[in-house]
FIFI-319914 format. One line per field, with one value per residue (C-alpha): y, z, x; residue in one letter; residue number from 1. Coordinates in steps of 0.25 Angstrom, whole numbers, m for minus. Each point is the difference from the previous one (the first is absolute). Example, Ala and Ser with C-alpha at 12.3 -4.5 7.8 and 13.67 -1.06 7.14 Angstrom:
BEGIN
c2: c(m18_14);
c3: c(31_m2);
c1: c(49_6);
aa: c(A_S);
i: c(1_2);
//
This chain:
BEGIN
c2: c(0_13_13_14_14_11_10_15_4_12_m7_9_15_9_5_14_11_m1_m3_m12_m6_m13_8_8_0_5_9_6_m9_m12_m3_8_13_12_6_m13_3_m13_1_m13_m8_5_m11_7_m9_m5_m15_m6_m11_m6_m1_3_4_3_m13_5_m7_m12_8_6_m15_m8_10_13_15_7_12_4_10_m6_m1_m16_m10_m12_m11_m14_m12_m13_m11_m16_m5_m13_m1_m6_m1_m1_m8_m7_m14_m6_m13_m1_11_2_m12_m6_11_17_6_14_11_8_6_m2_m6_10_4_12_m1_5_m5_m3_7_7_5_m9_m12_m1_m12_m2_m14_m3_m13_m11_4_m11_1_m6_2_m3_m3_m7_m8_m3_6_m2_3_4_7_15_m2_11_13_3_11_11_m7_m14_m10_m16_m9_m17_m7_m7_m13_m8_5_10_11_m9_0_15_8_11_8_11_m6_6_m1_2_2_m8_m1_m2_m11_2_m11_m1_13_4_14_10_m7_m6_m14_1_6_16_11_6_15_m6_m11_8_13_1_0_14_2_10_7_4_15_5_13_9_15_8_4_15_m3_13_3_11_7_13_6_16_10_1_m16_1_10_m10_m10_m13_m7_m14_m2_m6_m9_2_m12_7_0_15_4_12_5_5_m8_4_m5_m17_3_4_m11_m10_6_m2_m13_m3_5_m9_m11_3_0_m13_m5_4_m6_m14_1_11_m4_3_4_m7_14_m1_12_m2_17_8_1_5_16_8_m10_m4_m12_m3_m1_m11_7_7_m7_m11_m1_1_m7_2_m8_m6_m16_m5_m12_m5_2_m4_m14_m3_3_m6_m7_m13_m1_m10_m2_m14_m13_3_15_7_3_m1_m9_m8_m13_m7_m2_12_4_m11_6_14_m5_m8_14_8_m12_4_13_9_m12_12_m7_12_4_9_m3_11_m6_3_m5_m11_m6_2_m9_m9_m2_0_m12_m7_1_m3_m14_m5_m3_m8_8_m4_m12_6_15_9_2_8_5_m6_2_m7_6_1_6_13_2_8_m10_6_m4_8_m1_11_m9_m14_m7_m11_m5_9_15_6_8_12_2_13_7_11_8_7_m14_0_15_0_13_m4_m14_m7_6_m2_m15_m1_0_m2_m15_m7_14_0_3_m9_4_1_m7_10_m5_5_7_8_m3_6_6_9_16_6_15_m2_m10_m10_m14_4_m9_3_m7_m4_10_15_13_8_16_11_11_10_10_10_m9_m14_m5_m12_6_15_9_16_9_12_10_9_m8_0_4_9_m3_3_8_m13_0_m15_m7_m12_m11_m7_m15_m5_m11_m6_m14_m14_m13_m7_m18_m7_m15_0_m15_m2_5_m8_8_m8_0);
c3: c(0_m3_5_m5_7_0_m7_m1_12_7_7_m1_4_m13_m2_m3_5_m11_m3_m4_m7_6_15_m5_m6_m15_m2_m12_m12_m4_10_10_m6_11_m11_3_7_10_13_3_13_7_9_9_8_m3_m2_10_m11_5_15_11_m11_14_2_14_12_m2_8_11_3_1_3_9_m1_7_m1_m1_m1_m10_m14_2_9_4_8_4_1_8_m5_2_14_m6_m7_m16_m10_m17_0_m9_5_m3_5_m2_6_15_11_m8_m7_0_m4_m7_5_m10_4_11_m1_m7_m11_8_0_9_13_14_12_m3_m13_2_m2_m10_7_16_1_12_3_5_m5_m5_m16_m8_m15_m9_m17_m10_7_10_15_8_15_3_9_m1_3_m6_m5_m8_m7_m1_m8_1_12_0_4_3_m2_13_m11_m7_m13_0_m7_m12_m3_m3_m13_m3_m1_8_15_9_13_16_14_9_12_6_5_8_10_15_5_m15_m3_m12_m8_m13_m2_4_14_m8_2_m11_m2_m8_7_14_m5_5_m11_0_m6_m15_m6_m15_m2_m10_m3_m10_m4_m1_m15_m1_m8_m6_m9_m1_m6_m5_m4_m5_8_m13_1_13_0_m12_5_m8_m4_6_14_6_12_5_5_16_m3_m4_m10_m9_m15_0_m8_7_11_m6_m7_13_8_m12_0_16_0_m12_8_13_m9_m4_14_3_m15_2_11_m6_m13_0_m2_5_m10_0_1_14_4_8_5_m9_m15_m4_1_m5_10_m11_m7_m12_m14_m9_m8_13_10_4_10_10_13_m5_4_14_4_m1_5_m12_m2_13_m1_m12_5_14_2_m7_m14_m4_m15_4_m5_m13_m3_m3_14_14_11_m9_8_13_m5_m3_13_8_m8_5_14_m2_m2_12_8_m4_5_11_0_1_1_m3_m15_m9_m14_m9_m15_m14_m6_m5_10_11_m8_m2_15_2_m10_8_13_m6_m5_14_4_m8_m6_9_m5_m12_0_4_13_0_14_13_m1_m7_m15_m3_m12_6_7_m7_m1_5_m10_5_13_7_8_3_10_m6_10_9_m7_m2_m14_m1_m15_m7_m14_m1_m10_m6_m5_m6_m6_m15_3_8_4_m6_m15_0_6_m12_m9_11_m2_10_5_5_13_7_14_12_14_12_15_12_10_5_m1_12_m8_5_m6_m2_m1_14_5_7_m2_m8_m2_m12_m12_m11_m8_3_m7_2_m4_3_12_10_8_m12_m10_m1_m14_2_m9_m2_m8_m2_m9_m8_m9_m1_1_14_11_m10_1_m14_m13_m7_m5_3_14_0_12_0_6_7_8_2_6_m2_3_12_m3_12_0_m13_m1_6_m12_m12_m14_m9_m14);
c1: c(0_6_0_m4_6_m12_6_m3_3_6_11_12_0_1_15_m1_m10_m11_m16_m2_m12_0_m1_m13_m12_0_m13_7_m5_m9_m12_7_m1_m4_m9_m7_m14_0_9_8_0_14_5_8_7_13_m2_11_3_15_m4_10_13_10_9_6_m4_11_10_m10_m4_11_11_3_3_12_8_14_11_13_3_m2_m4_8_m3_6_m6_5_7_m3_4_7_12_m2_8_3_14_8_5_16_m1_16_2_7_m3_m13_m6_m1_m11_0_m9_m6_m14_m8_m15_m6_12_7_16_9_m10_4_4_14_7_11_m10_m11_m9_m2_4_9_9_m8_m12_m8_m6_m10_4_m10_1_m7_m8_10_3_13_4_12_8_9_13_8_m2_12_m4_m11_m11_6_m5_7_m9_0_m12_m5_m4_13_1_m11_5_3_m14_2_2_9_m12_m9_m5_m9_6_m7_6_m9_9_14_7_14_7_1_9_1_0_m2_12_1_4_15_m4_5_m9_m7_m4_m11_m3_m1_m8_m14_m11_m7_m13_m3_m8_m4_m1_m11_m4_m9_m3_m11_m6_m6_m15_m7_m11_m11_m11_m3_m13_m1_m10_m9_m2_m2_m11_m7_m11_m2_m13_7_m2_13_3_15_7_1_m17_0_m11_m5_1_15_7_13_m4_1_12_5_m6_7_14_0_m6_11_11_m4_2_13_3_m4_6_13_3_m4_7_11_15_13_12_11_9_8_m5_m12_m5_m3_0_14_6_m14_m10_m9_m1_9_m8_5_10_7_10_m13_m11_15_m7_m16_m10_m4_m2_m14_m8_1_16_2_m7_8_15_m2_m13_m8_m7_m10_m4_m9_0_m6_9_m12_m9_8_m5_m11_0_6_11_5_m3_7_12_m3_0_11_7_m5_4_14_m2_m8_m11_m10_m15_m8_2_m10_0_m6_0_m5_m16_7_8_m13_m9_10_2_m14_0_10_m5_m12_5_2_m13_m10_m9_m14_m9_m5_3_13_3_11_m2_m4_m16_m11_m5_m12_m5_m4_15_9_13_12_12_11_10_5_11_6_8_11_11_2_m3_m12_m1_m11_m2_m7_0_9_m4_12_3_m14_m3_2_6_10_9_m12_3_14_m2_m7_12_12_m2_8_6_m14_m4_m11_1_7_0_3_4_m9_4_11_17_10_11_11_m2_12_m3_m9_9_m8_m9_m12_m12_m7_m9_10_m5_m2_3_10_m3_9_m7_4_m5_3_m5_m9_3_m11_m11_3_m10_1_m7_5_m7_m8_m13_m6_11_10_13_7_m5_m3_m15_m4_2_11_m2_14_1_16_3_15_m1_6_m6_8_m1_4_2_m1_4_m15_m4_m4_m4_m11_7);
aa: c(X_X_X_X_X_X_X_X_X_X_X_X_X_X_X_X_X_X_X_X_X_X_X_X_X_X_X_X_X_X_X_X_X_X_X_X_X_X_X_X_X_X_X_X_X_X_X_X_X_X_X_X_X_X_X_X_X_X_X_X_X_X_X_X_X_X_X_X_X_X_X_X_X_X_X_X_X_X_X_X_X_X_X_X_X_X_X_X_X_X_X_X_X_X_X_X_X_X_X_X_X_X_X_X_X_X_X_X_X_X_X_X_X_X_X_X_X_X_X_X_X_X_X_X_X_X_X_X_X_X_X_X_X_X_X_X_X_X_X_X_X_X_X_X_X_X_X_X_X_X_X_X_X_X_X_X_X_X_X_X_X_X_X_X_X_X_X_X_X_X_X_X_X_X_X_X_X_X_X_X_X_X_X_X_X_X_X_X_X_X_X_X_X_X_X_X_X_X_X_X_X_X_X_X_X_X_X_X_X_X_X_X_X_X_X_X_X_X_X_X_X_X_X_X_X_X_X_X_X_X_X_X_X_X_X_X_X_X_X_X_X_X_X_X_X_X_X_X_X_X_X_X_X_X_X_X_X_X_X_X_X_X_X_X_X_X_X_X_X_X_X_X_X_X_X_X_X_X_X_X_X_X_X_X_X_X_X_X_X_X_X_X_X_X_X_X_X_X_X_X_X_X_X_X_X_X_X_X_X_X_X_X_X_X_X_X_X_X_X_X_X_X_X_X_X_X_X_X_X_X_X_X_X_X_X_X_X_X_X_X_X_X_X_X_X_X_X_X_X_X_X_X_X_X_X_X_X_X_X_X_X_X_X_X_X_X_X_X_X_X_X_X_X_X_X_X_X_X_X_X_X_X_X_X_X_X_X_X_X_X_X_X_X_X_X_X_X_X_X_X_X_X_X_X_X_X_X_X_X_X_X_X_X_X_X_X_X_X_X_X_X_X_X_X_X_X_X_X_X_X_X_X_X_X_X_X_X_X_X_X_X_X_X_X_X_X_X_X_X_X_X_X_X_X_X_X_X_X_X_X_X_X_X_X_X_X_X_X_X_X_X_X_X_X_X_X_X_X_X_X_X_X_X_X_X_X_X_X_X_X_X_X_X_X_X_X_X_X_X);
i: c(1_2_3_4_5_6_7_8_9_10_11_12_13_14_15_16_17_18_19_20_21_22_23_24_25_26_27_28_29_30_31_32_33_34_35_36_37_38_39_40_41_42_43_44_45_46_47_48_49_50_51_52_53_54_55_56_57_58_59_60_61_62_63_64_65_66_67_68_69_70_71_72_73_74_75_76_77_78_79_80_81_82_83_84_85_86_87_88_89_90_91_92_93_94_95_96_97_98_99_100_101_102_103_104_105_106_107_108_109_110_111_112_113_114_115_116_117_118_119_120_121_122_123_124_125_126_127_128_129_130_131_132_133_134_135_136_137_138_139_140_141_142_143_144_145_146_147_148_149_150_151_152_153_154_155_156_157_158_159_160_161_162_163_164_165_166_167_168_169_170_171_172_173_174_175_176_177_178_179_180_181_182_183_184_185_186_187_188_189_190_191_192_193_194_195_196_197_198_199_200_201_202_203_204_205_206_207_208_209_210_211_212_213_214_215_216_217_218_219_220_221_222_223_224_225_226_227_228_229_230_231_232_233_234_235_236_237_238_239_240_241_242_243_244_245_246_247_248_249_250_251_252_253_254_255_256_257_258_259_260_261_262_263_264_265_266_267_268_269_270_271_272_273_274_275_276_277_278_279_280_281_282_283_284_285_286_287_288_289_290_291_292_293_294_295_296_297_298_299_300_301_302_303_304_305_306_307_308_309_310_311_312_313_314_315_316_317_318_319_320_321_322_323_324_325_326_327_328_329_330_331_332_333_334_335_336_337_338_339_340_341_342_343_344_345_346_347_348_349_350_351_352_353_354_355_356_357_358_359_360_361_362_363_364_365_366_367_368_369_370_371_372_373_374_375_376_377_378_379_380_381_382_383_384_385_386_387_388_389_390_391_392_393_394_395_396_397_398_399_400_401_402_403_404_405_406_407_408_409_410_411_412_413_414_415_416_417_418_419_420_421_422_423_424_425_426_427_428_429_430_431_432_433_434_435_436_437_438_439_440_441_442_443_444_445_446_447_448_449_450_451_452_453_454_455_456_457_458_459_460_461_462_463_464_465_466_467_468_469_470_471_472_473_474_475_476_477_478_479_480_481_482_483_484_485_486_487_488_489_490_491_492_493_494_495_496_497_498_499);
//
């Protein structure tokens, strides 16, 4: 079954400041003539044809606002309370093996306590190596060098069963002899085998983006009443037709808030204040953008959380399966139960069908709920949540993924670039805040905007003119719009993004 788009509808605000036809009535010709004797039936109110067109509130529900004072934000988040590691394994190396740190569990190099050593292994501390199906126990008995840990198998032989190629390895205790002390094998004390383990951190930071926009509307225009009667988006109503193109530039400019934060990008320039010598951003044929941009949701997801694209490529999380392997992967991380997934049309009805296959349709009829049809019962089809394991999942549509004016349209053609949905942690993270210095509980997601006493750059409005309250010789009245913000993601490897 296919598919056909209405068409004719005004669904982009007119570029330049014109008439245009399409936007009025044309009594000039035909029918319509005014030297025509009959008076036609105005229908005055504007017919409300898109519904609710604003796509902010994503942000507001799941997320937090909060002020501050500095060119950037930094945060730092904790690291894993065990030590695991990415090794490479000689098995003819010194006593009956070596193994050669590379990274730890989740890819970083150069990890452990102290620059002179780029793992936290100590002598005699007891190992599991796993690889290729296969998982040795062994025991440090050397450290000889800064990334390097000898090790002897606690089985005969052991290590032959191992390749020359990456290992994961696990500290999961220690075993020294009676009287024995911090030594290596030969009874020596070790600067590497004697230090004490002491717990990092990752470092993370992003900067605030200035948003503007406004509207300007002349004295003469102002002083014109319409024969359309308007509805703002703040509920504001009346024949001026300044006053919705007002009313849709603010409503407009809301949404950018809220869409810039999940989709902008950082550059890649080194610099990350400002925007080079004359603080404005770089056109294509200067010096580059030079530190643009800010990290989104989005970005943020990609770089340090999870991705789905499900088991068939196309919609995310269509069947248990898929899901098991999402759970798998939180298990691997914060192993928060409460998560909120917000998705695209698509990706809803698919987990509505999946949840729905799990029970056995009623004796005659679908029951996709836990009530008795009837043939005057309107049948619930859809599912607002689910337990599986131990999470709970929330679902709900997001409609930025579903507008045709918005993500919806360019999902259309970004094939698997395509963005489905995202799944969001509840509750709240303790990080340490840099500029307040202190432990701060707060969502994993909030907004950063820039404020002081002299100044809140939250959502800043001022008028100018000569319209209303005069304050220059310009003939029409301009309402300007800024906010500077950026979009703090905490935890983001709670995070899974739908593609």
């Amino acid at each position: 079954m296919a598919i056909t788009a209405g068409g004719s509808l005004n669904s982009v605000p007119a570029s330049t400041r014109q008439t245009l036809n399409t936007n009025y009535l044309d009594f000039t010709s035909g029918a319509n003539d005014w030297a025509q004797q009959y008076l036609p039936d105005l229908m005055e109110k504007e017919a409300e044809v898109f519904g609710p067109r604003t796509i902010s509130g994503f942000l507001s529900q799941v997320g937090a606002e909060e002020s501050m004072t500095s060119d950037q934000v930094v945060w730092s988040e904790q690291s894993r309370l065990h030590l695991s590691y990415v090794a490479t394994v000689a098995t003819a190396g010194d006593v009956n093996g070596t193994l050669t740190i590379t990274a730890d569990i989740d890819g970083d190099t150069a990890v452990g306590a102290t620059a002179s050593r780029a793992h936290g292994i100590r002598v005699n501390d007891m190992l599991l190596i796993a690889q290729a199906g296969v998982v040795v126990k062994a025991l440090a008995v050397e450290t000889p060098n800064s990334n390097v840990v000898s090790v002897e198998p606690y089985a005969t032989a052991a290590l032959s069963t191992l390749s020359a190629a990456a290992a994961t390895v696990l500290v999961i205790g220690s075993e020294y002899g009676k009287g024995s002390s911090y030594a290596d094998e030969t009874g020596t004390f070790k600067t590497e085998s004697r230090g004490a383990n002491e717990p990092t951190f990752k470092s993370f930071n992003n900067k605030p983006i200035i948003l503007k926009d406004y509207y300007e509307v002349s004295g003469s225009d102002t002083s014109r009443i319409g024969w359309v009667e308007v509805t703002s988006e703040d509920g504001g109503a009346g024949y001026m037709w300044y006053l919705k193109a007002e009313s849709d530039t603010r409503a407009r400019f809301n949404d950018y808030l809220e869409m810039s934060m999940l989709e902008a990008e950082r550059t890649t320039a080194a610099s990350i204040i400002g925007f080079g010598a004359d603080s404005q951003v770089r056109g294509a044929a200067d010096a580059g953008l030079n530190g643009a941009g800010t990290e989104g949701l989005f970005a943020a997801i990609e770089s340090r959380g999870n991705l789905t694209s499900g088991v068939t490529g196309v919609n995310a999380a269509t069947d248990l399966a898929e899901f098991d392997a999402i759970l798998a992967e939180f298990d691997k991380q914060g192993a928060i139960e409460e998560n909120m997934m917000f998705v695209n049309r698509a990706t809803s009805l698919a987990m509505d069908d999946m949840l729905a296959s799990m029970n056995s349709y009623g004796a005659g009829g679908t029951s996709y709920g836990v009530f008795n049809n009837s043939e005057d019962m309107a049948l619930n089809l859809g599912f607002s949540g689910f337990r599986r394991g131990s999470y709970d999942f929330y679902k709900s549509d997001m409609r930025y993924l579903n507008d045709k004016a918005t993500r919806g349209g360019i999902n259309d053609r970004a094939g698997s670039a395509a963005i489905r949905g995202v799944m969001v942690p509840a509750g709240t993270s303790t990080v340490y805040d840099q500029q307040l210095g202190k432990n701060l509980k707060r969502p994993f997601l909030h907004v950063r905007y820039r404020a002081s006493q002299t100044d809140d750059r939250r959502m800043k409005t001022w008028v100018t003119g000569s319209v209303g309250a005069a304050t220059s010789a310009l003939d029409a009245m301009q309402i300007h719009m800024l906010s500077e913000r950026c979009l703090v993601t905490q935890g983001a490897n709670n995070f899974m993004l739908m593609k």
